[in-house]
Residue, then its C-alpha position, 0 to 999 in steps of 0.5 A: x500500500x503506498x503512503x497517499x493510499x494509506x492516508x486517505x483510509x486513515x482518513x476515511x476510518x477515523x472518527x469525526x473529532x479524531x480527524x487532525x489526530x489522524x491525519x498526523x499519525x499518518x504522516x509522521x508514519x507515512x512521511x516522517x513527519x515531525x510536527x502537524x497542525x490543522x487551521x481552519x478559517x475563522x468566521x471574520x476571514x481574518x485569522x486560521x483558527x488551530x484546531x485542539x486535540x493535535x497533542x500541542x498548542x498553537x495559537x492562532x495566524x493571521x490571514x493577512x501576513x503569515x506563510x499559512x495565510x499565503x497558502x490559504x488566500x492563493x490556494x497553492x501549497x506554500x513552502x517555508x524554509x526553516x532551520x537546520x534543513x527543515x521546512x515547513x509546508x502549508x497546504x490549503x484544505x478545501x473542499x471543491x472549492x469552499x475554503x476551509x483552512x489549512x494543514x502545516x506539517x513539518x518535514x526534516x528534509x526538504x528535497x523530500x518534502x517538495x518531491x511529496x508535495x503533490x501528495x500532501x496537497x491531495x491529503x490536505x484536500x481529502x482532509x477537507x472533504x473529511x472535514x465537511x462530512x464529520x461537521x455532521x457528527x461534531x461540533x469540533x470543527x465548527x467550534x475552532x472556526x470561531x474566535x469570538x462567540x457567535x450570537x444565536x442570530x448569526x449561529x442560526x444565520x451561517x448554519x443555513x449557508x451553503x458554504x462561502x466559495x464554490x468552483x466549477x469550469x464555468x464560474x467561480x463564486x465567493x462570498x462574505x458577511x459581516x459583521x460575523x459574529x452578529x449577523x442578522x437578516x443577510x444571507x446567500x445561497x446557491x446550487x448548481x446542477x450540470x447545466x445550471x447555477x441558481x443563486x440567491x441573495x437575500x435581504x431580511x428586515x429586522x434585528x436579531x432573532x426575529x431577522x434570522x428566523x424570517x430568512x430562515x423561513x424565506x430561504x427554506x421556502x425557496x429551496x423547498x420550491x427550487x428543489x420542486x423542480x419549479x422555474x425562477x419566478x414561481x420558485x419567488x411566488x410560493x417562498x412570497x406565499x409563505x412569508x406572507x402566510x406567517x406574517x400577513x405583510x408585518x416583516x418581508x424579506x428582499x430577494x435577487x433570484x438568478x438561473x445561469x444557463x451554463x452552456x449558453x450564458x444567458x441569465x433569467x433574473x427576478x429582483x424582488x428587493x434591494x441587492x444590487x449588481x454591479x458587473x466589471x466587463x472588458x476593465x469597464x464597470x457598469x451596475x445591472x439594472x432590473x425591473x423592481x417587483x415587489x419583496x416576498x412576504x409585503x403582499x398576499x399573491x404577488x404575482x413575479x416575472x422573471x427577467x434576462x440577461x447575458x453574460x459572457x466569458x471574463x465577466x466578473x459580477x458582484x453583489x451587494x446588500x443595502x449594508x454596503x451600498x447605503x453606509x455612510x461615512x463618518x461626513x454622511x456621504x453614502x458608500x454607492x456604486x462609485x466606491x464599489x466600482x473603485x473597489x471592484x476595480x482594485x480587486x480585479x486581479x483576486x480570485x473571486x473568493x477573495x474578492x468580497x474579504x477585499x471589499x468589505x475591508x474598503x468599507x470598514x475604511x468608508x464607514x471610519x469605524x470597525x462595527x457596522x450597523x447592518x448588515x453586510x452582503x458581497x457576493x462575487x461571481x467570475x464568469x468562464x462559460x463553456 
């Protein structure tokens, strides 16, 4: 049994807490070594959080200006010289394309080390597909995520989440909210099938609890009809029905609906609410317009109409709750679609997943203070096509 073969079966037996206990028998069996600490993202996207249990304490690195956040922001494995001939390797852990953390191990020698690093970089993927399926079973991983408490608004709110990033050959997807630890009604989703890509962003009114158990309510409500098998605009009628249905127009909830065609580009859209679209083609950025319908939930019945548009290879698109377009600076001057075209322009070169982390940094320097007073929404999509 070669080494790679034998660690994915460690993997794959281990029970769900015993993962980073797992993974660093294996590799100091199987490749000699001598220390392994797993890091996962916290909740922020500000620091990798250790998780416990890997006989050593660890503290935490930043994800701003460590070697394990190089690996972590280029998603490349990252090799870090140390002394005596030593290095230490940083590979991310990722799970198709949602961004997990990141796996440091520690090697004797380095020209060993680096003839193995395509092998230790498909053990830290395995790991993160691992990872993904014990959070069912444990409450390990997700307790190493975050360095703060969460409220139960948020706990509620990131429980529904499918994930933060997601690739695929024709696009690649990544999104943030904020504030982290307290968020209240904002939320996003997505699913993709062979040929389609659905996504959500969502707008719930209300603080607290109240806000999240509306977009909780709201969001069920779509999947339940999207999983139906129902087109876009009926998908929008029946979550509106639902709403509406429990709080008779007292709270409701805006919505941005889009179904990609992946073979063909062409984008059917309803805007029910207040998350905008701005897209970045050919270096030129320009905000996408649709026809307003009105928020699911406002009024019994309402009847939706799904909207099309077109997008075509090297298209960037992004999105944005009323929590960044409408803040204000410290002299009352709202944040709009100038800042983020100038955001959107300046993180051009990221990756999609990091783009919504950079934009959000450029609104906290907007806003002139580190604690928003709603909610926070970026969504960006980089658009490949077939």
């Amino acid at each position: 049994m070669n080494s790679f073969v034998a660690a994915e079966r460690a993997l794959r037996r281990a029970a769900a807490h015993e993962l980073p206990d797992a993974v660093r028998r294996v590799l100091v069996e199987q490749y000699a070594a001598e220390s392994v600490e797993l890091y996962l993202a916290d909740y922020g996207l500000t620091v990798l959080q250790p998780v416990p249990g890997q006989g050593q304490d660890s503290a935490p690195l930043s994800m701003y200006n460590s070697p394990a956040g190089r690996a972590f922001g280029s998603q490349e494995p990252f090799v870090e010289s140390g002394r005596e001939g030593r290095v230490r390797v940083h590979l991310p852990v990722s799970a198709r394309g949602d961004r997990l953390g990141v796996l440091s191990v520690t090697l004797a020698d380095a020209d060993h080390a680096r003839a193995r690093l395509a092998e230790l970089a498909d053990i830290a993927e395995v790991l993160g597909h691992e990872v993904v399926v014990a959070e069912r079973d444990t409450d390990v991983y997700l307790r190493a995520r975050r360095k703060d408490r969460l409220t139960l608004a948020a706990e509620m709110q990131w429980h529904l989440l499918p994930g933060r990033s997601c690739t695929s050959p024709e696009y690649e997807l990544g999104a943030q909210l904020e504030p982290a630890y307290a968020i209240f009604g904002d939320n996003f989703d997505w699913s993709a099938t062979a040929d389609r890509l659905m996504l959500y962003v969502t707008n719930g009114m209300g603080e607290g609890i109240e806000a999240a158990l509306l977009t909780n309510l709201a969001v069920n409500a779509l999947r339940n009809a999207r999983r139906a098998g129902l087109p876009l605009a009926d998908q929008a009628a029946l979550a509106d029905q639902a709403v509406y249905a429990h709080y008779r127009g007292r709270s409701y909830l805006s919505v941005l609906m889009l179904d990609f065609d992946l073979t063909t580009g062409r984008v059917q859209v309803v805007d029910a609410g207040s998350p905008q679209l701005l897209r970045l083609r050919g270096g030129t950025v320009q905000r996408v317009d649709f026809e307003a319908q009105l928020p699911l939930g406002m009024f019994e019945e309402t009847d939706y109409v799904a909207q099309e548009f077109r997008v075509e290879p090297g298209d960037r698109l992004l999105f944005a709750s009323d929590g960044v377009y409408a803040v204000a600076s410290p002299g009352g001057e709202p944040y709009g679609d100038a800042a983020l075209a100038r955001a959107i322009t300046s993180s051009r070169l990221l990756p999609a997943a990091e783009v919504p982390r950079a934009v959000l940094r450029e609104l906290t320097g907007h806003r002139g203070r580190p604690d928003p007073d709603d909610d926070a929404l970026v969504m960006c999509v980089d658009w490949r096509g077939r």
